[in-house]
C-alpha positions in Angstrom: 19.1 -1.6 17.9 17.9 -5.1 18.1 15.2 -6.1 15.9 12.1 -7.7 17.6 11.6 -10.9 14.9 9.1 -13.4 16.4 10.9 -17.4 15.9 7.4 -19.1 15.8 6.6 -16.8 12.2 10.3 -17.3 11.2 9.9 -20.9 11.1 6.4 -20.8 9.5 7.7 -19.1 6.8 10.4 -21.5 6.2 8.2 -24.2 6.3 5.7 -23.2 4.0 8.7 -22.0 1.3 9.8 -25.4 1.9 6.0 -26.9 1.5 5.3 -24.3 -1.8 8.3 -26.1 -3.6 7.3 -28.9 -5.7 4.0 -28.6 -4.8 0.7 -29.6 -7.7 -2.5 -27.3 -7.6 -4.2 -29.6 -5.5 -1.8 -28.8 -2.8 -1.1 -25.2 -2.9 -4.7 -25.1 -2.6 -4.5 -26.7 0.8 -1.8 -24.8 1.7 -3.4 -21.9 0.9 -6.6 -23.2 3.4 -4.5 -23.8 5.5 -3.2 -20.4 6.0 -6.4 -18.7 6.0 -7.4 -20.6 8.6 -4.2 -20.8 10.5 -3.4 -17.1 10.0 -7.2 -15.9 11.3 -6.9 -18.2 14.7 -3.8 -16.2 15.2 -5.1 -12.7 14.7 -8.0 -13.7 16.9 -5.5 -14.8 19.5 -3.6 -12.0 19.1 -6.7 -9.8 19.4 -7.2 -11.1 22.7 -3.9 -10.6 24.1 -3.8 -7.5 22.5 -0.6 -7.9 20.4 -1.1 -5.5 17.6 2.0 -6.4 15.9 0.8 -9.7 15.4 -2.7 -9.3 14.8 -1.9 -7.0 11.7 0.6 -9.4 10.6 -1.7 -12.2 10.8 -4.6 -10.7 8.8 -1.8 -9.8 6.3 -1.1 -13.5 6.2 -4.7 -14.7 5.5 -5.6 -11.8 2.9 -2.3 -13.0 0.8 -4.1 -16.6 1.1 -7.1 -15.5 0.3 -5.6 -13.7 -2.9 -3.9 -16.9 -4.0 -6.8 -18.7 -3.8 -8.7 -16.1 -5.7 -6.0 -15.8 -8.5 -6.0 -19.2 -8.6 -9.8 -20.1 -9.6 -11.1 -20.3 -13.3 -14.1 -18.3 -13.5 -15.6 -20.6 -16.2 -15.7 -23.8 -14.3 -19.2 -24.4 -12.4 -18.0 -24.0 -8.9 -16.2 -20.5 -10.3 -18.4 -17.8 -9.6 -19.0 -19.5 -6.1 -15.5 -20.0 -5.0 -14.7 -16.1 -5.8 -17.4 -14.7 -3.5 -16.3 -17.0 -1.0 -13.1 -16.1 -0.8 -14.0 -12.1 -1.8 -16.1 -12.4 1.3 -13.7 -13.3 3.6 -10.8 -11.1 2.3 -13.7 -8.4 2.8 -14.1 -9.3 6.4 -10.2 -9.9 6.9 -9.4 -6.6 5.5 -12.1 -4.7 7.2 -10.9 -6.0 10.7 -8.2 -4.3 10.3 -10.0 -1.1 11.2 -12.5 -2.6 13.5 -12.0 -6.2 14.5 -14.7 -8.7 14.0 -13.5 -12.1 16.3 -16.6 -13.7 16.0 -16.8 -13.3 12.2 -13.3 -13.8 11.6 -13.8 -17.3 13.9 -17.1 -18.1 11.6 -15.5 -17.9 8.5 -11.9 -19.9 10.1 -14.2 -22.4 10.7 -15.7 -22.5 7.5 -12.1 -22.6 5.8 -11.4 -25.6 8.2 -14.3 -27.4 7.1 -13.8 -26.7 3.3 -10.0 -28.2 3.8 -11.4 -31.1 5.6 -14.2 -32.2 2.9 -11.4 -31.9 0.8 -8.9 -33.8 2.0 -11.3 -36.6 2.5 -12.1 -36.5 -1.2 -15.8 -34.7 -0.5 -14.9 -32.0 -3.4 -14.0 -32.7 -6.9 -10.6 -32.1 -8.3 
């Protein structure tokens, strides 16, 4: 039996072992945006073509971001408490579009990851 492997996640997965290696907080963290934003445009997409497969891969993809990024923030430091709900929130609505998918949430808050990744690349947030 052949198994159905799709190339286009193959070679995202290489590329972001490849991106992971070597890589200082600063960037992870923009890895990790990037995913989440990545991940929910392709479960949306997939939602709309009505790919299951990839759908439920996809949220799996953005909820492991999300949970990097959450591991990954120190509760004491003043934007803390903010960044968890934040990304709480949108694991939240990730996970619960699994049951019953949200598009139009799951586009708001890819948006919102988007412009969070942008402001800080540009240098708008503070290391």
């Amino acid at each position: 039996m052949l198994l159905r492997r799709d190339p286009g996640e193959a070679y995202r997965r290489v590329d972001f072992d490849a991106r992971v290696k070597g890589a200082d907080s600063r960037q992870l963290v923009d890895l990790c945006l990037e995913q989440v934003a990545g991940s929910l445009g392709r479960a949306i997409y997939a939602d709309a073509k009505e790919d299951n497969a990839a759908k439920s891969a996809a949220l799996t993809r953005a909820v492991a971001a999300l949970t990097a990024l959450q591991l990954g923030v120190n509760p004491d430091h003043p934007t803390g408490p903010a960044l968890l709900q934040l990304y709480s929130s949108a694991r939240t609505a990730a996970l619960d579009s699994v049951l019953r998918f949200d598009a139009p949430k799951l586009d708001e808050i890819r948006k919102d990851f988007i412009e969070i990744r942008q402001a800080m690349i540009g240098g708008g947030l503070p290391n």
